[in-house]
N, CA, C and O atoms as CSV, one atom per row, in Angstrom:
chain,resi,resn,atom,element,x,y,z
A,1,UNK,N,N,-17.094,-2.702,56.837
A,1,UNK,CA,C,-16.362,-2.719,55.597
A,1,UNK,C,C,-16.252,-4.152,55.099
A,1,UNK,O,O,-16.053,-5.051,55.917
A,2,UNK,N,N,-16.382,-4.437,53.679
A,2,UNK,CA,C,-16.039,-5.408,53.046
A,2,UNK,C,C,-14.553,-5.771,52.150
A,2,UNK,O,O,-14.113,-4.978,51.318
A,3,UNK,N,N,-14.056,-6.741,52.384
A,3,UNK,CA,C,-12.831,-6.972,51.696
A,3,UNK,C,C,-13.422,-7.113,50.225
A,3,UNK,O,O,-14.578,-7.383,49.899
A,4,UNK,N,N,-11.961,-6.773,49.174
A,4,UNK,CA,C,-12.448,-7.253,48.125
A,4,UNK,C,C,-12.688,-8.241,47.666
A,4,UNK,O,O,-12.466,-9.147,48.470
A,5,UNK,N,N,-13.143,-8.666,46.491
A,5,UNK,CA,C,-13.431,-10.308,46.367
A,5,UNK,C,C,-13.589,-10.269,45.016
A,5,UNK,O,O,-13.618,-9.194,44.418
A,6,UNK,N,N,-13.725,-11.605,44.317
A,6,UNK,CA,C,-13.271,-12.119,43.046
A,6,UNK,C,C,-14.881,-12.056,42.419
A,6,UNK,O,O,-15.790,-12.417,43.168
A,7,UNK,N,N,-15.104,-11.730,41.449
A,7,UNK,CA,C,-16.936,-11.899,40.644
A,7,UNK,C,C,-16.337,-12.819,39.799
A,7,UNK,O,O,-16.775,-13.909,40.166
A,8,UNK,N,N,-15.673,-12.963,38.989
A,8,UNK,CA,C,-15.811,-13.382,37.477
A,8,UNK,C,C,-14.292,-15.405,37.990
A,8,UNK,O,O,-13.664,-15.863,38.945
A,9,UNK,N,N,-14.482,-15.621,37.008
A,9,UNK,CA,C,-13.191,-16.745,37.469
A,9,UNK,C,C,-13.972,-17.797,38.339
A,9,UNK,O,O,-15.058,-17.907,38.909
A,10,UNK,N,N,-12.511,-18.696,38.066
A,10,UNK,CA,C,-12.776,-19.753,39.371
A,10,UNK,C,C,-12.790,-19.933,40.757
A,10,UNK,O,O,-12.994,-20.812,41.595
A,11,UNK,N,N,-12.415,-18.434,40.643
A,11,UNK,CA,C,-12.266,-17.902,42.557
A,11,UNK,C,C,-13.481,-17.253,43.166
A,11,UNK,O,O,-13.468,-16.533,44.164
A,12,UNK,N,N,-14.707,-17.648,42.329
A,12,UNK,CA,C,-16.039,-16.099,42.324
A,12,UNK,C,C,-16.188,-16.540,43.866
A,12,UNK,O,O,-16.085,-17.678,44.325
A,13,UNK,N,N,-16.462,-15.320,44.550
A,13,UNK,CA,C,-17.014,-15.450,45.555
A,13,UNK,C,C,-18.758,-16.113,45.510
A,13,UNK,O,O,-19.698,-15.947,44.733
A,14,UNK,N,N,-18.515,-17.098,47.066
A,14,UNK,CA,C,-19.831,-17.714,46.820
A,14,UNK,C,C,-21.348,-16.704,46.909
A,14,UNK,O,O,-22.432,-17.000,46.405
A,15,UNK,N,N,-21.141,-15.928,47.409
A,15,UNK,CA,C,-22.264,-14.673,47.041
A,15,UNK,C,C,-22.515,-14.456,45.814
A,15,UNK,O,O,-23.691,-14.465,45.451
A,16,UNK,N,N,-21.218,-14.152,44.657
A,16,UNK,CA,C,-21.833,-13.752,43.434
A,16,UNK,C,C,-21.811,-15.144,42.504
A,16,UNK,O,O,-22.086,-15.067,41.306
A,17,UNK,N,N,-21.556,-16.091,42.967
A,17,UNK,CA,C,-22.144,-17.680,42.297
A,17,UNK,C,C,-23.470,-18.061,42.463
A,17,UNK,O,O,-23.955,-18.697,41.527
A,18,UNK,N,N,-24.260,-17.802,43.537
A,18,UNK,CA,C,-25.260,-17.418,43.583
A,18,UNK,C,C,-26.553,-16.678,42.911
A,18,UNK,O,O,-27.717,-16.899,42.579
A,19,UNK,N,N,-25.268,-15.346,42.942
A,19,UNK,CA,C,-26.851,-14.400,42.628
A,19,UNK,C,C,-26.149,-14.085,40.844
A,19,UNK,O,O,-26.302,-12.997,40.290
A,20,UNK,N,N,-25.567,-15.011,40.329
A,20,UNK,CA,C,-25.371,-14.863,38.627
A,20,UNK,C,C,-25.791,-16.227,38.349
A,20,UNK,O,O,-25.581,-16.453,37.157
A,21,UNK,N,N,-26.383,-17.412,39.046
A,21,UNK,CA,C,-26.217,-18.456,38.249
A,21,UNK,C,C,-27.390,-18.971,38.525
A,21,UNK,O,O,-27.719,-19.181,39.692
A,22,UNK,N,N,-28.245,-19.269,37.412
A,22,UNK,CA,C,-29.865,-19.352,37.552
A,22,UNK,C,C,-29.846,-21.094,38.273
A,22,UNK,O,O,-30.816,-21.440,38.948
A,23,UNK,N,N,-28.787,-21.976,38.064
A,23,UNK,CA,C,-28.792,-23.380,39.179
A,23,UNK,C,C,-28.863,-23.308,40.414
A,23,UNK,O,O,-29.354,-24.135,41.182
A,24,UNK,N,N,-28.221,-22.000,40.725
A,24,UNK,CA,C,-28.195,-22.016,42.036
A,24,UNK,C,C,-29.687,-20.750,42.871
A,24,UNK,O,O,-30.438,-21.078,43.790
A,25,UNK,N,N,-29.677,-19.890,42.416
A,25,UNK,CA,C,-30.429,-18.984,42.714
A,25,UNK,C,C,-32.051,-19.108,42.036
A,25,UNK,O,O,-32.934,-18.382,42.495
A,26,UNK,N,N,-32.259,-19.783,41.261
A,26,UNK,CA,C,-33.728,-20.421,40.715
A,26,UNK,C,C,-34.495,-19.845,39.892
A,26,UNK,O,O,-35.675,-20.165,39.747
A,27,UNK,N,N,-33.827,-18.784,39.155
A,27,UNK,CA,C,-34.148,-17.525,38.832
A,27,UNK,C,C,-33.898,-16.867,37.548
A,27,UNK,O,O,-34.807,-16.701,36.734
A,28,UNK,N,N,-32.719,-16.496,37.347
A,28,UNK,CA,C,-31.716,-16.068,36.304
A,28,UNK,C,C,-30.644,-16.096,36.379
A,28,UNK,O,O,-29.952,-15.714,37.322
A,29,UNK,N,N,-30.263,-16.638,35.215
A,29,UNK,CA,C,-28.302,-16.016,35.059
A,29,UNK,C,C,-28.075,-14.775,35.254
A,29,UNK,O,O,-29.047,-14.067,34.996
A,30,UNK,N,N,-27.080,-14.193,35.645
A,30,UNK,CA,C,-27.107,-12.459,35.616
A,30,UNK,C,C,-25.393,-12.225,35.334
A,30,UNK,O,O,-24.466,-13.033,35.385
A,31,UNK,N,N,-25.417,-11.026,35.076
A,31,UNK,CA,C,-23.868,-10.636,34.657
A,31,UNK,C,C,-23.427,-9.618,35.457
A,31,UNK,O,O,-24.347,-8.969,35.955
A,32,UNK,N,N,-22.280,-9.251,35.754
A,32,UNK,CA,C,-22.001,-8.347,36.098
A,32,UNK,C,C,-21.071,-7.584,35.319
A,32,UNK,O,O,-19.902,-7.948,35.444
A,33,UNK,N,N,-21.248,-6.784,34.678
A,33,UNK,CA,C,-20.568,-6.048,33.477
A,33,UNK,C,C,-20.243,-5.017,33.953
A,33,UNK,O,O,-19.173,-4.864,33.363
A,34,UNK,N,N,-20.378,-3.895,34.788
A,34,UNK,CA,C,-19.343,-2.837,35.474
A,34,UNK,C,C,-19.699,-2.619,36.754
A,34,UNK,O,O,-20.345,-3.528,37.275
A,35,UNK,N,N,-19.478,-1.742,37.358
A,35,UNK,CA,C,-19.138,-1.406,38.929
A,35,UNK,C,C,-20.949,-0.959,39.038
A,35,UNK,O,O,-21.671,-0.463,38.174
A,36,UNK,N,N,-21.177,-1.259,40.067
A,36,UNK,CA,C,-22.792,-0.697,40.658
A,36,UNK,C,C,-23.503,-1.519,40.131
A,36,UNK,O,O,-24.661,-1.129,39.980
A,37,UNK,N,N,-23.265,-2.616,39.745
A,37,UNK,CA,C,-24.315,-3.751,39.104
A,37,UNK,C,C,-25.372,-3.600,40.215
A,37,UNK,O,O,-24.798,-3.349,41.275
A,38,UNK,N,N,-26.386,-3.647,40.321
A,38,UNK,CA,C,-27.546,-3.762,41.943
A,38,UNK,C,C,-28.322,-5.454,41.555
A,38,UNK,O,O,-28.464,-5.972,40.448
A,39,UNK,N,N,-28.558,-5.782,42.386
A,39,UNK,CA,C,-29.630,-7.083,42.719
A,39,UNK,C,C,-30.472,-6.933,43.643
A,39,UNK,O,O,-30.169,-6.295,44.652
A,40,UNK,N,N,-31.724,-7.505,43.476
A,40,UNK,CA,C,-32.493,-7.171,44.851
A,40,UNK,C,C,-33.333,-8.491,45.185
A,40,UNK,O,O,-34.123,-9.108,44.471
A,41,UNK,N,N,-32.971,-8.695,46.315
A,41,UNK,CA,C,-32.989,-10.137,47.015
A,41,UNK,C,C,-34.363,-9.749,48.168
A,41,UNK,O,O,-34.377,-8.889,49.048
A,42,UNK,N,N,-35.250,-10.549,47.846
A,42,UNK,CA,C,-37.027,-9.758,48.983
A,42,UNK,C,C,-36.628,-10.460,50.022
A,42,UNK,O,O,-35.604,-11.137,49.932
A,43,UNK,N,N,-37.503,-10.413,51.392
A,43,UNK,CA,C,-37.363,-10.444,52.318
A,43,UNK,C,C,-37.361,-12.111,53.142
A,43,UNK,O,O,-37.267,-12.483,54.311
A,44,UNK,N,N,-37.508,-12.749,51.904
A,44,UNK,CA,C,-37.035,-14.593,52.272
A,44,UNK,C,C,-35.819,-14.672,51.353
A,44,UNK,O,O,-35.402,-15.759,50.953
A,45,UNK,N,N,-35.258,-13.512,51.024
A,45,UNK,CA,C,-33.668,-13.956,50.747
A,45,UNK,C,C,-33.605,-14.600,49.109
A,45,UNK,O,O,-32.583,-15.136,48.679
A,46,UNK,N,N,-34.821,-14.455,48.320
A,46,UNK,CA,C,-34.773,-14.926,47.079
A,46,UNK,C,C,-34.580,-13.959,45.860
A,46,UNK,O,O,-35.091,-12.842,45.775
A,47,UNK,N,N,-34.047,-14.349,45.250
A,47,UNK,CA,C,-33.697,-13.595,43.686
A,47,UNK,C,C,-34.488,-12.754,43.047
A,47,UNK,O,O,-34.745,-13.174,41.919
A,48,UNK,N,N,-35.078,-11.543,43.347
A,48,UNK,CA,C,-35.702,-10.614,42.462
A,48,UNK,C,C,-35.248,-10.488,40.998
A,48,UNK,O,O,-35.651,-11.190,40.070
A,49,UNK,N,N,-34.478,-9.632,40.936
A,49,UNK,CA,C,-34.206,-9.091,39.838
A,49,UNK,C,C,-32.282,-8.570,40.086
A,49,UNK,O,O,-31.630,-8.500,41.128
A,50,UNK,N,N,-31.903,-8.310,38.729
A,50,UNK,CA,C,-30.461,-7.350,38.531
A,50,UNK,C,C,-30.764,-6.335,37.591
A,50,UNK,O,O,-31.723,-6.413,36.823
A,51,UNK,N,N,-29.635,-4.979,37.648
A,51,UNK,CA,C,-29.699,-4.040,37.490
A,51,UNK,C,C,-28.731,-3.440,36.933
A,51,UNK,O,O,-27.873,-3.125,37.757
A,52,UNK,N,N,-28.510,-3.160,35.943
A,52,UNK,CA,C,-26.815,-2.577,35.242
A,52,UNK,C,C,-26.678,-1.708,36.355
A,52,UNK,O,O,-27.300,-1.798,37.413
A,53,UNK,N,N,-25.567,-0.606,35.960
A,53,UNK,CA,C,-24.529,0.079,36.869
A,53,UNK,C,C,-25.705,1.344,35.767
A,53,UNK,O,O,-25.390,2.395,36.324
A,54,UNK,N,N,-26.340,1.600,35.091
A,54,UNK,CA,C,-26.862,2.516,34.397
A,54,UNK,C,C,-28.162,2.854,34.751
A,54,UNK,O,O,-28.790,3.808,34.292
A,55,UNK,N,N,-28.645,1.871,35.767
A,55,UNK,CA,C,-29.719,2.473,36.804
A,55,UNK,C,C,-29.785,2.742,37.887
A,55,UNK,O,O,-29.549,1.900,38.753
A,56,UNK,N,N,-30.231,4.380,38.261
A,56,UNK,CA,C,-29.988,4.659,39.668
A,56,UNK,C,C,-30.669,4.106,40.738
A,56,UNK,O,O,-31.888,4.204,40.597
A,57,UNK,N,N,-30.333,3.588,41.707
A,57,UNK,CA,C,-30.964,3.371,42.548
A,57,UNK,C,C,-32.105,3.828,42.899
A,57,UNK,O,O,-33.123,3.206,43.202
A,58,UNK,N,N,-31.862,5.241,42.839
A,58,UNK,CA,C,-33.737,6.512,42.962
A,58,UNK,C,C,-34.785,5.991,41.664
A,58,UNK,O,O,-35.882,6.448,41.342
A,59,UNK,N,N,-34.383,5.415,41.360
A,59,UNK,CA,C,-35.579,4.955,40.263
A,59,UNK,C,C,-36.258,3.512,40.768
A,59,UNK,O,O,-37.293,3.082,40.259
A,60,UNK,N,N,-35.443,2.729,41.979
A,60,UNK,CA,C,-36.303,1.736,42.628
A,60,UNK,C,C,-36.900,2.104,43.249
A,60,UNK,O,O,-36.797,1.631,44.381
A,61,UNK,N,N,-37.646,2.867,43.104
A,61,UNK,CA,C,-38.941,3.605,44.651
A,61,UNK,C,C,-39.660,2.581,44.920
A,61,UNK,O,O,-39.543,2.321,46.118
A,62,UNK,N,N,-40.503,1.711,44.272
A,62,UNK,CA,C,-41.474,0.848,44.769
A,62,UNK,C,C,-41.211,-0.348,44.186
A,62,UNK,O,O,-40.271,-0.562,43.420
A,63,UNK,N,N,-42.246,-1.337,44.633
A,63,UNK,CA,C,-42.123,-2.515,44.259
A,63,UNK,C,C,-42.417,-2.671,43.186
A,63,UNK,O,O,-41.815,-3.582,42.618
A,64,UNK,N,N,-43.461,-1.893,42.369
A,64,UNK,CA,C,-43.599,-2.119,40.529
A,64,UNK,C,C,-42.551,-1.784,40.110
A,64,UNK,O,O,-42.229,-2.318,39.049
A,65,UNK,N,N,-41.643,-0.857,40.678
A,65,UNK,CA,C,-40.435,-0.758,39.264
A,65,UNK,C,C,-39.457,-1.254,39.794
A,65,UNK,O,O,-38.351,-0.957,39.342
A,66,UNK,N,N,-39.609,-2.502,41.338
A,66,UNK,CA,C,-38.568,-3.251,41.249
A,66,UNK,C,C,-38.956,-4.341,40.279
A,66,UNK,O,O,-37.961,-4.851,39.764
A,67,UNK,N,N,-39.885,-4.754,39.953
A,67,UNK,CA,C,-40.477,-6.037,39.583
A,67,UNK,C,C,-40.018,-5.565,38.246
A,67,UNK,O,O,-39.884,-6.527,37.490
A,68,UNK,N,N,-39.733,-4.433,37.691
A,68,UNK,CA,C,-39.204,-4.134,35.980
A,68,UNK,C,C,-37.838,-4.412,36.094
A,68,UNK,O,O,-37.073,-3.545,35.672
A,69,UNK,N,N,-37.323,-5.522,36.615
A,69,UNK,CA,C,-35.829,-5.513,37.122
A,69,UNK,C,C,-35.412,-5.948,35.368
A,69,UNK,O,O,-36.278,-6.340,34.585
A,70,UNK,N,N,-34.032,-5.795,35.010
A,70,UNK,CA,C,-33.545,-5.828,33.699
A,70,UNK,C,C,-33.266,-7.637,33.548
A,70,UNK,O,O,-33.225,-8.098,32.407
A,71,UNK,N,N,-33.092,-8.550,34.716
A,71,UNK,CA,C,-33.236,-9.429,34.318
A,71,UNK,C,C,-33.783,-10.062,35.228
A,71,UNK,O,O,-33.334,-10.005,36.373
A,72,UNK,N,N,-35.300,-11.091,34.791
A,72,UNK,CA,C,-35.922,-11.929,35.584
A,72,UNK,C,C,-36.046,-13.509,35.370
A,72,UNK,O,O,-36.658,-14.196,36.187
């Protein structure tokens, strides 16, 4: 289980300072605008793509329609 934690503010947890802020992550800015936001981080731990809360997960089947991530 995970505690809750802060996204937005001066308290953001350092996970989502990271994976929203294209200085740090090398990549893109990203937002998190409601609950189920997804990100997908490949297997050296780097910034793919983000995903509103309006795409299901079952629609990432493969790697081409991760690579259609909503922001790159």
């Amino acid at each position: 289980m995970a505690s809750k934690v802060q996204i937005k503010g001066e308290k953001r947890h350092p996970v989502y300072q990271w994976l929203m802020s294209k200085s740090l992550n090398g990549i893109s800015n990203a937002e998190v605008r409601w609950n189920f936001t997804k990100f997908l981080i490949n297997g050296e731990g780097q910034w793919v793509a983000s995903y509103p809360s309006s795409v299901s997960p079952l629609d990432l089947k493969s790697p081409s329609s991760c690579a259609k991530g909503i922001s790159v």
